[in-house]
N, C-alpha and C positions, 0 to 999 in steps of 0.2 A: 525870570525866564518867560517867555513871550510864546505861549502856546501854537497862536498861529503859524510859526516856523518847526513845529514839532514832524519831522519828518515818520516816526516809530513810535510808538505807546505799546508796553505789553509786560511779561513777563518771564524773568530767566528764571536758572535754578544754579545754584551751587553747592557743594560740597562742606562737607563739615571744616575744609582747610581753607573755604572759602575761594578755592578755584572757579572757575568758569564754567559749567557744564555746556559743553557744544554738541547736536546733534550729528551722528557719527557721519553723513552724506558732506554737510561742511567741513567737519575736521578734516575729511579727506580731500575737498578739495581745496581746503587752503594751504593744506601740507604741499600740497603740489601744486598752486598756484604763483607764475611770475608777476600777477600782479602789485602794485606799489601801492594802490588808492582803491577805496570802498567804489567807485565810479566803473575801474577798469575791472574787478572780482565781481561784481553783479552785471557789468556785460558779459564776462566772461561765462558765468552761469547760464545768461539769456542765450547765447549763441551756441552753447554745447546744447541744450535743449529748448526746443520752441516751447514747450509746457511752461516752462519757469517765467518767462517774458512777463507777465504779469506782477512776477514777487520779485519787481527790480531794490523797494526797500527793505525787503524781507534778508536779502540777502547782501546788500549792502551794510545795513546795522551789522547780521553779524560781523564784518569784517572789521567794522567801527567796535564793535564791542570789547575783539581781541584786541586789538591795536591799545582801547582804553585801558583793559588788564596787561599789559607790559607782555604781549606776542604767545601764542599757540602754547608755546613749553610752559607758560603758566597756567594753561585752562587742561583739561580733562575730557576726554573723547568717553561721549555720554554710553557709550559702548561697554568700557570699564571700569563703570558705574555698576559694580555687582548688586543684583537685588532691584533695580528701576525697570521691571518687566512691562510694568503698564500703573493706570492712574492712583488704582488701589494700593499700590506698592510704593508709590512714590509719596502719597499721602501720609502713608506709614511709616515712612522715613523722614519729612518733614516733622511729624510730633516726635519722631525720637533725636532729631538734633544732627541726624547726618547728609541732610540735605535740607538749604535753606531757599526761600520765594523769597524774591524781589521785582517790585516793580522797577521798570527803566522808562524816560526818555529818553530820546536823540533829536536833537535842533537839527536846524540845517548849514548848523558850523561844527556841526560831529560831536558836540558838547555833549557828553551822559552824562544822565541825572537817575541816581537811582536812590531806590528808600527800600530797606529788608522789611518785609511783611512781617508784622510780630508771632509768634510762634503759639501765646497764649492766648492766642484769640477764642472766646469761650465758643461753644459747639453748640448748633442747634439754635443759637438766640432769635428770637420772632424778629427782631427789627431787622440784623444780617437777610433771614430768610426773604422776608419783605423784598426791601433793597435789592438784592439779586432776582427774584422772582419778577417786579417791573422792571429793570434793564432786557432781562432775556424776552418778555414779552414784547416789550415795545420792538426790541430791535428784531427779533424772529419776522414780526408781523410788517416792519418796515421791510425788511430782506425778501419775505414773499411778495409783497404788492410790487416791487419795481420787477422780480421775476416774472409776474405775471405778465407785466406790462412789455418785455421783452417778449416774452412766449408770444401775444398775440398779433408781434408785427413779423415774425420772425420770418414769410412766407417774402424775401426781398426781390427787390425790382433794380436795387442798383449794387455797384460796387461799395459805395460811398454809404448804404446802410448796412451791407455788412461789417463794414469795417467798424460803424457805430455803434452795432449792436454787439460785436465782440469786443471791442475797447468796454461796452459797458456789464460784458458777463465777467470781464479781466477783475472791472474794480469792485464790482459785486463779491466776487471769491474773496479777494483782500480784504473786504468790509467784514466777511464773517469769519476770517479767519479773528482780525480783529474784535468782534463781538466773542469770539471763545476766550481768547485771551482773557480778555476784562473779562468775561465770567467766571473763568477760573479763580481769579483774583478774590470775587468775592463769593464765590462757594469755599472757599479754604477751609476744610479742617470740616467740611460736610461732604461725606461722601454722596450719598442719595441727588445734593445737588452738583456733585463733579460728573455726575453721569448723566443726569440732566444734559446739561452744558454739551457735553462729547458727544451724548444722541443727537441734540438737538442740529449740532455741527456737521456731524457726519449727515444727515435725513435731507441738510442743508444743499451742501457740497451734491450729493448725489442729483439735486434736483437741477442744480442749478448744470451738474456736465451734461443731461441728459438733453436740456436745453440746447446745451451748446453743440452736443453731437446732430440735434435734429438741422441747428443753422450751418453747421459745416457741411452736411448731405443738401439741402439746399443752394448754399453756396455754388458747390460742386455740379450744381445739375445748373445754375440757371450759366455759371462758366462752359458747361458744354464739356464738362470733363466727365459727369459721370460717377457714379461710385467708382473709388479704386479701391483695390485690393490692398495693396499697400500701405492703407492708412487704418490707424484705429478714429472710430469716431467718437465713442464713448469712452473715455479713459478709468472713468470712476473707478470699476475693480481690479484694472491692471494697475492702481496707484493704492487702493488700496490694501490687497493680498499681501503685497511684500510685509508687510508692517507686522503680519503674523507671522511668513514663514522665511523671514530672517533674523527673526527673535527669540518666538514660542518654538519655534521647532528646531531652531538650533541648540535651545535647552534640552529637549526630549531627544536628538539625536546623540547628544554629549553623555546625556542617561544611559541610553542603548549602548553607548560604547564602554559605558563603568557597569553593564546591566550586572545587575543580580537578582537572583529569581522575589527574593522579597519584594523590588522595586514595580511587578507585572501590573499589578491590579494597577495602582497609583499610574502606569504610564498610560495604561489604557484607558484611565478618567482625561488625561490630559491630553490625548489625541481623540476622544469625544465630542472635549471643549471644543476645541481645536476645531474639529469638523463643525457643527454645531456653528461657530464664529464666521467660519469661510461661508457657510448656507447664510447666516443673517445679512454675509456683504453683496452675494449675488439675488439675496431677496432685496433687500434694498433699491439695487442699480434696476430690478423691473418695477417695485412698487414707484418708484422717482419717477423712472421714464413715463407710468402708465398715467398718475397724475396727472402729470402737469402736460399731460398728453404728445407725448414726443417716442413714443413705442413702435418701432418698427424692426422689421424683420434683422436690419443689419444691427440693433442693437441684441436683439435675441439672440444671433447668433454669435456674436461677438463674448456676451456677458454666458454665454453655456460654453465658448468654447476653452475661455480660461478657468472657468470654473473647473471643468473635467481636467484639464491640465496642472492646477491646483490639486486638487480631489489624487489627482495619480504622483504626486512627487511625494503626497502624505502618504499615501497606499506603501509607498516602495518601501518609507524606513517602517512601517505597521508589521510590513512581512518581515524586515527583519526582527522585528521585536518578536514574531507570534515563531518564527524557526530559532533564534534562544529559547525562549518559553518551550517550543516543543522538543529541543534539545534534551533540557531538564526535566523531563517528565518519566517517570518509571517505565517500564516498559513492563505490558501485561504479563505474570508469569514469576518477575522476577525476584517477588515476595515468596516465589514458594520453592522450598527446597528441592533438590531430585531426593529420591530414598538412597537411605545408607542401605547400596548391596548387601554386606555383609550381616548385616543384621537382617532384610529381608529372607537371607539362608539360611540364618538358627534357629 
């Protein structure tokens, strides 16, 4: 296999039946995709959304993937994956055998090549630790100097640099998408360094949109169009919120609807977290922006106003959780008996 045609490098997950775990946003659209070829299902994706347009192989492989495991009905919509809530969980189901790592290739003859990651891999070992700990640094520290170097031109005078400097924030994101990947790979079976890895991703990501929202406001103004209303410029926390509250909160609403008053306290740590999670994404998308100095007013208002709109769709099912709770609750009085009349009379 001749590297230099490796169009993908990364890592899947399967099931203890060995099925295919697919993220639930592709299962659905391959369910309902007419396309034939991995070329026409990653246009397809770039044209339904301008965001995507950068993860044309991202979204390619997967359809090379399925196609490799003999079509959809064979793979598993990661959705119905009970218990894969997040990295900690998934971890914990890779040592217990019901969900297997594998790395893959894909050439650019669609040929996969893949190897399952051994299961026994011992924990903690200094050389593992090593080994991942220079990958992540080289590459964090490679991923910040080309950001920089983008940030500081970002102020353009042509069409022709914008277009360059956004073709280079496009493969930048790919770059670190791919540096999480491989880090994943070799944190396995260390939690402390899968969280590494996923901070270091997410701190990434937000730096690098904050970037890209100051050269789209730029863009905008030296075109003579202006801020529009219409547009987000900052996407970071409207791409990242869903990921909580079509998950985590779809468990704690499924709870509210089995409630039972034992379940109170435990929902309320979990709508905490919850809150607690949604504040760490909208500190983020300011710490990002303030860095790498790209903070302005339309990012401020943009990252407070999905926040509160976040903050209020949690709020809605809280009350219904706290109007059960106060349903069940005694009501003053009603420990104490009236007096038996008749015995008051004798």
């Amino acid at each position: 296999m001749n590297d230099d045609n490796i169009i993908f490098e990364g890592h899947i997950f399967r099931d203890s039946a060995s099925r295919l775990i697919i993220p639930e946003d592709i299962y659905i659209a391959l369910e309902n995709t007419k396309s034939t070829t991995s070329y026409e299902f990653a246009m397809q994706m770039s044209k339904e959304d301008a965001k995507t347009a950068g993860n044309y192989n991202y979204y390619a492989s997967w359809f090379i993937l399925v196609k490799h495991d003999g079509g959809l009905k064979k793979c598993i919509n990661a959705a119905k994956v009970k218990g894969a809530k997040d990295s900690e969980a998934i971890n914990k189901m890779i040592e217990e055998g019901k969900i297997v790592l594998s790395q893959v290739k894909i050439n650019s003859a669609e040929e996969v090549f893949e190897s399952k990651l051994k299961t026994n891999k011992p924990l903690n070992q200094q050389d593992s630790h090593e080994e991942y700990q220079a990958y992540i640094d080289k590459e964090t520290k490679s991923i910040q100097s080309e950001l920089d170097n983008i940030r500081t031109n970002i102020a353009i005078k042509s069409e022709s640099e914008y277009n360059d400097l956004r073709y280079r924030l496009i493969e930048l994101k790919d770059k670190n998408y791919f540096v999480y990947s491989k880090a994943l790979g070799l944190s396995y079976g260390n939690e402390s360094l899968t969280k590494d890895a996923e901070t270091r991703y997410n701190v990434l990501i937000a730096k690098i949109d904050a970037v890209n929202g100051k050269l789209e406001l730029n863009h905008d103004e030296y075109t003579g169009k202006g801020i529009r209303k219409d547009k987000s410029y900052y996407t970071f926390s409207a791409e990242k919120y869903p990921t909580l509250t079509e998950t985590r909160l779809k468990d704690i609403v499924n709870d509210i609807r089995n409630y039972s008053e034992n379940d109170y306290v435990r929902i309320k740590t979990e709508f905490r977290d919850l809150y607690n999670d949604i504040y760490a994404i909208y500190q983020l998308a300011l710490n990002a922006a303030t860095e790498m100095d790209c903070m302005t007013k339309i990012l401020l208002d943009e990252a407070i106003g999905i926040y509160k709109a976040v903050v209020e769709t949690i709020g809605k099912h809280e009350a219904e959780l706290e109007r059960l709770h106060n349903k069940n609750k005694l009501y003053f009085g009603t420990l104490i008996k009236k007096p038996n009349s008749n015995k008051d009379n004798q």
